[in-house]
N, C-alpha and C positions, 0 to 999 in steps of 0.2 A: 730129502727129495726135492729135485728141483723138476718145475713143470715149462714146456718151452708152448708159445705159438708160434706159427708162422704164418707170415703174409706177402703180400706181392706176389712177381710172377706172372705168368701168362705170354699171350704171344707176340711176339714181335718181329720185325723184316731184319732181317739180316745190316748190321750198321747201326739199329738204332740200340737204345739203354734200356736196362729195368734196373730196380733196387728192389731188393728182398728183404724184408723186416722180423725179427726173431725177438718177443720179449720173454723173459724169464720170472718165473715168480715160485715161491715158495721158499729155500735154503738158499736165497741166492748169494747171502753171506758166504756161502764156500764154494760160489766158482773160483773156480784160477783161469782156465783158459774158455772160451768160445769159438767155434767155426763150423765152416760151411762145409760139407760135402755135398758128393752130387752121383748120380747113376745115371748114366746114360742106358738107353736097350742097347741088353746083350754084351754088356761091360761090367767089370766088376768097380765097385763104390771107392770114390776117391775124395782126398782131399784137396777143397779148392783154396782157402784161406781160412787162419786160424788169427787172432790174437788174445793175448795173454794178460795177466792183471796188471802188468807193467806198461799196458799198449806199445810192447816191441808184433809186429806184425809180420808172416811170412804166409806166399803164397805160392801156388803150381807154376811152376814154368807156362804152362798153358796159358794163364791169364795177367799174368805179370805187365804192367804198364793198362790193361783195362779194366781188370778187375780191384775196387777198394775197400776193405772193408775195416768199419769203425766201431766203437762202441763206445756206449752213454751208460756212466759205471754209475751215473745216481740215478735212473731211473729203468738199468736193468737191461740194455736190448743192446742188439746187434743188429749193424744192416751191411750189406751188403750192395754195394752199385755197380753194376755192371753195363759197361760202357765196348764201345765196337761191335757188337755182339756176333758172333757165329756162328752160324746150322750147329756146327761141333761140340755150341754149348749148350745145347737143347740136351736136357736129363731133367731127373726130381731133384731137387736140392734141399738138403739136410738141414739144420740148424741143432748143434749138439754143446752140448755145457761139459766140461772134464771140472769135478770139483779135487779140493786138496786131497778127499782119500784115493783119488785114479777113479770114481765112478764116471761112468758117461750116464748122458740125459740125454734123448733126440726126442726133435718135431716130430709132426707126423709129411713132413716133404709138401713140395709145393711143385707143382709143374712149372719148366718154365723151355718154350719152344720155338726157335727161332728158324724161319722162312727162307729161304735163299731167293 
């Protein structure tokens, strides 16, 4: 069992940054990959950035060039920074673990709302 927090978040004017923070604890010996999704109202849940135990990283076209996300493989967490931001990118946003047997692990989401 892997157990996820998440932090960060909140609101912001359209142009400015957040960074989203997600650490892991419990099996965290068997993640393989980590990422972000996110819900927007009245969309269905999508994937924003993922990376993997190799730290090869891929992300949505939607965020590509603003969105970065890294991971800190000795002390378990992922973050998220996102940069330029958009009304578009106001949703809950995820933080999920895929360990080696295909199991997923999610946060319980963080709001995150941007102003125009």
């Amino acid at each position: 069992q892997v157990q996820l927090v998440e932090s960060g978040g909140g609101l912001v004017q359209a142009g400015g940054s957040l960074g989203l923070f997600c650490a892991a604890s419990g099996s965290v010996f068997s993640i393989a990959a980590m990422r972000w999704y996110r819900r927007a109202p009245g969309k269905q849940r999508e994937l924003v950035a993922e990376i993997n135990s190799s730290g090869t990283t891929n992300y949505a076209d939607s965020v590509k060039g603003r969105f970065t996300i890294s991971r800190d493989y000795a002390k378990n967490t992922v973050t998220l920074q996102m940069n330029s931001l958009k009304p578009e990118d106001t949703a809950v946003y995820y933080c999920n673990a895929e360990d080696y047997s295909d199991w997923k692990y999610w946060g319980q989401g963080t709001q995150v709302t941007v102003s125009s």
